[in-house]
N, C-alpha and C positions, 0 to 999 in steps of 0.2 A: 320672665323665666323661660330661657329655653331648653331648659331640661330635667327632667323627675326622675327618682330613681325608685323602684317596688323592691324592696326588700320585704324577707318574711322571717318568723321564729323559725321556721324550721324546713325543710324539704315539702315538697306536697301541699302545701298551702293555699294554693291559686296563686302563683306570683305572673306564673305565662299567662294563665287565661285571662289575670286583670289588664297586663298589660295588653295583652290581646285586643279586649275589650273595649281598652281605651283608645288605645290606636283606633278602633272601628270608628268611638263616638267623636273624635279629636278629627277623623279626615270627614266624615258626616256632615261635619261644620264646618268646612272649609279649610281647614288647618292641615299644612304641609308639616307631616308627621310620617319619622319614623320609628322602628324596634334598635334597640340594641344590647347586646349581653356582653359584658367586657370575656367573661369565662363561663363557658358551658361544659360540663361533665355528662355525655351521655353518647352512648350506641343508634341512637335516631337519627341520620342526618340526612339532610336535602340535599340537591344539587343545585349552584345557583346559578344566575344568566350570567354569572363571568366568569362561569367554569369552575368553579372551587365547592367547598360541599361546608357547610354549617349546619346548626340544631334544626329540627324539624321546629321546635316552637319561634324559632325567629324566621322561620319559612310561614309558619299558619300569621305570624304578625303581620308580616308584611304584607300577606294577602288581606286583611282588616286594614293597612292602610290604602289598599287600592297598587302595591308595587312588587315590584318583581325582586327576589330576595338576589343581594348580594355580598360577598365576604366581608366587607365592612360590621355589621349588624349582626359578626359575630366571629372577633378578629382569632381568637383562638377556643379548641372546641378538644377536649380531652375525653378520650374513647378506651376506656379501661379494658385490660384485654387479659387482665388476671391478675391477683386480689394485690399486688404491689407493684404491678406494670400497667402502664397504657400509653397509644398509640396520640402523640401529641399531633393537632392540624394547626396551623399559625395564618391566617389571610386562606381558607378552602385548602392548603396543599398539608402533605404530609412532613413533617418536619420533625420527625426522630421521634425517641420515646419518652416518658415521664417514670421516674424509678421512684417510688416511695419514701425512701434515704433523703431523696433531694428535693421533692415534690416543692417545700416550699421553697429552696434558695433559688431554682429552676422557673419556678412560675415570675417570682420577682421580673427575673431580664425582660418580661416579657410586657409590661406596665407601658414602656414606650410604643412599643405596638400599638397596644390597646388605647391609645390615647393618641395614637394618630388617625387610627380608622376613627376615632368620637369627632374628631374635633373635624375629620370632613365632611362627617353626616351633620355633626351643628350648624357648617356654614350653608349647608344646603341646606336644613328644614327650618321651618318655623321652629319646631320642638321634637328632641329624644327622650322618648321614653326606655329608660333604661331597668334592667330585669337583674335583679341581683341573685345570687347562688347559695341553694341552703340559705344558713343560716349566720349573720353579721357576727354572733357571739359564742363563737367555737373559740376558744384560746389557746388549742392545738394550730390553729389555720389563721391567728390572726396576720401573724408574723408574715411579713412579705403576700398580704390579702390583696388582689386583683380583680376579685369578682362582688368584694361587698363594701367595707367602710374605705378601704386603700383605695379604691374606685372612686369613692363617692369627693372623699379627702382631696384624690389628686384632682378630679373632674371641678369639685367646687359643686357638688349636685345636691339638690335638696332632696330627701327620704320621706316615702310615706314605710310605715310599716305595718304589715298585714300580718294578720294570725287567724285561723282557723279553728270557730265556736265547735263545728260537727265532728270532731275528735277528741275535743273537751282539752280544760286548762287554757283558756284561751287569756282570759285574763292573767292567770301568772305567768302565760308565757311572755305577753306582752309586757310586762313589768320587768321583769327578769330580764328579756334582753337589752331594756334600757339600764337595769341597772349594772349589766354586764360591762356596758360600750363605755370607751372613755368619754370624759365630759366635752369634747369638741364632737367626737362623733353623736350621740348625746344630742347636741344641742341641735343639729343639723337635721335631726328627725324630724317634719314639718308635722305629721298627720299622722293618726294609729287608723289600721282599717280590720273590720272585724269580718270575717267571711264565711259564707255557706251556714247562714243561720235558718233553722225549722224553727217555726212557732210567732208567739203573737208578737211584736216588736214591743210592745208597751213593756212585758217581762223583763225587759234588761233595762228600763230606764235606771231604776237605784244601783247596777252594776256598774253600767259607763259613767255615771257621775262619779261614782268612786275610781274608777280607772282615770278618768280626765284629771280628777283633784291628787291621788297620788301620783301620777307620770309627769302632770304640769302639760299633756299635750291632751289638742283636742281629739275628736274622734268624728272623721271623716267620711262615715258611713258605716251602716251595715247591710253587707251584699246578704238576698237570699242565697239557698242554696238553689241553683238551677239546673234541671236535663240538659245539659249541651251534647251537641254530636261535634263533641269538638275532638280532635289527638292528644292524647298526653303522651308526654315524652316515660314518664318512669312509673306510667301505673296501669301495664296490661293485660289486670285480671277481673275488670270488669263488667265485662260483657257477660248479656242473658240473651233469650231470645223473646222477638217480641210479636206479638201476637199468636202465638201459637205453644202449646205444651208439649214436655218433653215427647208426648207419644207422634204427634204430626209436625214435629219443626224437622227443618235440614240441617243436620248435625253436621260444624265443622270442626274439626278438634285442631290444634295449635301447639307443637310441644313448644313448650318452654325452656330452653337450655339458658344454660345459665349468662353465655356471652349472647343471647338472642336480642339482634339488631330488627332496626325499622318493624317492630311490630303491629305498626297504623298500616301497613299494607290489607291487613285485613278488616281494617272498623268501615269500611263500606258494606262488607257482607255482614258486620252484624248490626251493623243501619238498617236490612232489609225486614219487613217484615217475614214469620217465617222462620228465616235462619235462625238455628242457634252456636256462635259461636263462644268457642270455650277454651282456656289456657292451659296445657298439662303437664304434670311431673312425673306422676308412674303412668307406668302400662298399664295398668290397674284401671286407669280411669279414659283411655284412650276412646272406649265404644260405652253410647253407639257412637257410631262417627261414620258416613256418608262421603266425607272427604277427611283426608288428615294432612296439614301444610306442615310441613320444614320451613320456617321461617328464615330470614336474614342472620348471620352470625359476625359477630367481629373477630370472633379465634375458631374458626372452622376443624380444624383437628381436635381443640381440645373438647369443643362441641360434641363432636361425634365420637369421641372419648366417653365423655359422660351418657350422650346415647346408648350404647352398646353396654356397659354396666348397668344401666338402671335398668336394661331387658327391654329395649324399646324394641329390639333388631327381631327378635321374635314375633315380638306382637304386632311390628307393621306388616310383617310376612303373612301373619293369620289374616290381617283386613287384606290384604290382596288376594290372598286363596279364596277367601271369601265375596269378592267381588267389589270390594273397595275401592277409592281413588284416591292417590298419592301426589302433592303438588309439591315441589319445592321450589322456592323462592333464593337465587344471589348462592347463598353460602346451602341452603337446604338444597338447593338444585346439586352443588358441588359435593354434598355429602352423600347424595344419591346415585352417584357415578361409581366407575368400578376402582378408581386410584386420584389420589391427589398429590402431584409429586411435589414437593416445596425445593424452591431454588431461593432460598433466606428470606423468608417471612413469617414462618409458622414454626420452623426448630425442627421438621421433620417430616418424615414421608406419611403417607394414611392410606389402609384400604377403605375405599366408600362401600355402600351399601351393595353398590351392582346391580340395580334396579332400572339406570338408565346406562346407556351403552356408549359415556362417554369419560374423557381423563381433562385432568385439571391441572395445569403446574402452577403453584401460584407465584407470582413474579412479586418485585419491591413495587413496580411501576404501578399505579394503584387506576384503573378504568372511573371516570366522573363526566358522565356525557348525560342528557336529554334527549329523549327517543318520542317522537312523535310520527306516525306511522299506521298502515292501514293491517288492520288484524286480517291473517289469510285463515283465522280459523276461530271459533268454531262459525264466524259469520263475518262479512265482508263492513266492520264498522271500524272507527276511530281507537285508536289505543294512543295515550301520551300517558310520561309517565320519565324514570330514572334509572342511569344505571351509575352506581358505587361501589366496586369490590378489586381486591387482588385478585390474579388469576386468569386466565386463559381456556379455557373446558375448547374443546373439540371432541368431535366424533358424532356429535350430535345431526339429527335431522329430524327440526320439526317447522311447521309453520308459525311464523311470527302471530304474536310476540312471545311466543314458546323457541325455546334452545334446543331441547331433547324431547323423547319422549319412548318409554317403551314399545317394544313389538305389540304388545296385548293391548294397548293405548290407555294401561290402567296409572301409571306412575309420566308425570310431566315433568318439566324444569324450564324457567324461564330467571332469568340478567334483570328481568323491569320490572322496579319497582312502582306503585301507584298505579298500575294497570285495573285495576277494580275500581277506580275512581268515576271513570265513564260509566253512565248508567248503562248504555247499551249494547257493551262488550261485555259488562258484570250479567246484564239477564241471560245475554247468549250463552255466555258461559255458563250461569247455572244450569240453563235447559241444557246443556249437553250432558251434565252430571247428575239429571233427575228432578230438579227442582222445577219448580211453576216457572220460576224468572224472574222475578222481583216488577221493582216498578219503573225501571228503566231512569230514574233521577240519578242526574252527577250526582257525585257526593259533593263538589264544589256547593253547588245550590244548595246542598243543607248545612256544609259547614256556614258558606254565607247567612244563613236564614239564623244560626248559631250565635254567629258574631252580631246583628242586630238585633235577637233578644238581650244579648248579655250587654249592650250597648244600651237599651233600652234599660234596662235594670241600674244599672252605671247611672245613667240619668236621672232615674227616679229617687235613687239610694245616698248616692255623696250629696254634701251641702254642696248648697249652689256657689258659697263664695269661695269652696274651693276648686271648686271646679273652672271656677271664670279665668284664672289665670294661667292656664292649658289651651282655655279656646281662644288666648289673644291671639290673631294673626299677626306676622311680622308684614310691615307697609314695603311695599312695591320701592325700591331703589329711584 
């Protein structure tokens, strides 16, 4: 077997993290192993060592397999940019839009792609672990399907399929979607895997035997539910703060707009002890807040559209009268300027906020570089990290890895993303903004430490004879 496919019932399941996971325990053993997703749909993306940009979760894969992510391992990546348009990448580059009307005859053409990037990661790895999308038994999406059974169909790949006990229905979900698929897709499911289970294992014995005996397949573990300091690409409203109550944590608030991209910029600060970082929709719920980021955006106009309605534009102005501090990040940085002129990307001109003293045109040509470099502020240490966006800002003068920054030095903006990553650019920065400083660990080091518990778990939890056939290595030529 050189390759497995994780599909799930549904969205949200642990499909990334399993693969994640496995990846870790698959290279652990020697096994030249890599990620692949035929179709990703998400606003998260990395930049890769061949220039192109893909899913943040086949970036955290690759890191568990010990490589450096490249466009192959995730030949097309669909960036919704409003509720019946998105912004198509095909191999890292930009390559027109996806219209709703055509969604599926559009994604079809693209099956050859997707089966050319597999079939050169086959011949280079031992084994692909391949991440399927949602869910195999949507019968709106099966037609012209690239990301789940038309994947698996065309690849020849064997299926495990996961479902998630901690949101309940897990058993009927896992029935259901077998008895959705047709009987070749069906047969090609090797393994059910049950996931993020609380409580005593013994409790589900009389469960699984009924699921084994109605599905006719076995059941290939039951993962706990684990604490990872891992990224998730589509679930970030997470975060609490930890070790400390609301009265002594460093409060950082996060709006939430609705096209809000790469929001993993911030799960290093709410890795610290301390912080408490927190997700927002109204103004209402902005303070306290100590710092307030403008995150990443994929549609930056209509972002700060929805901004300025929901009365954000007021109540960032009262945390700044008040002595507040304003970070924007890519697209928050852009929306914190005085104008953003569009020459065809966005549908139209916007005024910014006017808080940093600079202008934006945003161009088609879209910025995908890696930025490794010495921070000039607030303290002379390492900053690495990404930049991904449309657009141009000038006018700005700040020190790197900052773009801008107010006269009062209360509102900033910076292009890089993953600059929080570094433990010791993340402490310096807090103490600039009031905070103790944290404890100065990469976040690498704890997403690593992440990936070997869940690797660990993976080992304890699947049957060993399914697992054995994952950790074959392919013999030296």
């Amino acid at each position: 077997m050189k390759a497995l496919m994780i599909q799930g019932t549904a969205s949200g399941v642990g499909k990334s993290v399993l693969v994640a996971g496995l990846c870790r325990l698959l290279a652990r053993n020697g096994v030249r192993v890599t990620p692949f997703k035929p179709q990703n749909m998400s606003n998260n993306a990395a930049v890769t060592a061949d220039g192109g940009e893909i899913g943040r979760a086949q970036a955290l894969q690759a890191m568990a397999c010990g490589l450096e992510p490249v466009v192959d391992m995730n030949p097309v990546l669909i960036k919704p940019e409003a509720d019946e348009r998105a912004q198509l990448i095909v191999r890292g580059r930009p390559a027109g839009r996806l219209h709703a009307r055509r969604f599926r005859e559009n994604r079809q053409a693209l099956l050859a792609t997707v089966m050319t990037s597999f079939e050169r990661l086959r011949e280079r790895f031992d084994m692909v672990l391949v991440e399927g999308a949602g869910s195999p038994a949507e019968p709106n999406l099966r037609r012209g399907d690239i990301a789940n059974m038309g994947f698996a169909e065309a690849a020849d790949a064997p299926v495990w399929l996961v479902g998630d006990i901690d949101r309940g229905g897990v058993f009927a979900a896992l029935k259901g979607t077998l008895d959705v698929l047709a009987p070749s897709e069906r047969a090609r499911v090797q393994a059910l895997v049950i996931n993020r289970f609380r409580g005593h294992r013994m409790l589900l014995d009389d469960a699984l035997d009924w699921l084994e005996r109605e599905t006719g397949k076995p059941v290939a573990g039951v993962i706990p539910w684990l604490a990872l300091d891992l990224p998730e690409e589509d679930a970030p409203y997470r975060h609490v703060a930890r070790g400390a109550d609301d009265g002594d944590a460093f409060h950082v608030a996060v709006i939430a707009y609705p096209r809000m991209s790469n929001h993993d910029d911030v799960d290093p600060l709410a890795a610290e002890t301390g912080v408490a970082v927190r997700f927002v929709r109204e103004p209402a719920r902005l303070q306290p807040a100590d710092v307030v980021i403008l995150p990443g955006s994929k549609h930056v106009a209509s972002d700060l559209a929805w901004l300025r309605a929901r009365g954000f534009a007021p109540a960032l102005e009262r945390h700044l009268r008040h002595g507040g501090r304003v970070l924007g990040i890519c697209g928050g940085m852009q929306m914190l300027g005085r104008l953003i002129r569009d020459a065809g990307v966005e549908g139209g001109d916007a005024k910014g906020l006017g808080w940093l003293p600079v202008e934006t045109v945003m161009r088609p040509e879209k910025t995908l570089r890696r930025v490794d470099a010495w921070a000039e502020w607030p303290e002379p240490t390492r900053v690495s990290g990404y930049e991904i966006h449309h657009g141009r800002t000038e006018g700005g003068d700040a020190p790197f890895p900052f773009a801008a920054r107010s006269a009062d030095g209360q509102a900033w903006g910076t292009y890089v993303h993953g600059m929080f990553e570094q433990g010791s650019f993340r402490r310096a920065w807090l103490r600039a903004m009031g905070h103790a400083g944290g404890d100065g660990e990469d976040h690498r080091t704890r997403v690593l430490a992440s990936l070997d518990r869940l690797a660990d778990a993976l080992e304890h939890h699947l049957r060993p004879e399914m697992l054995a056939p994952l950790l074959e290595r392919r013999k030296a030529a």
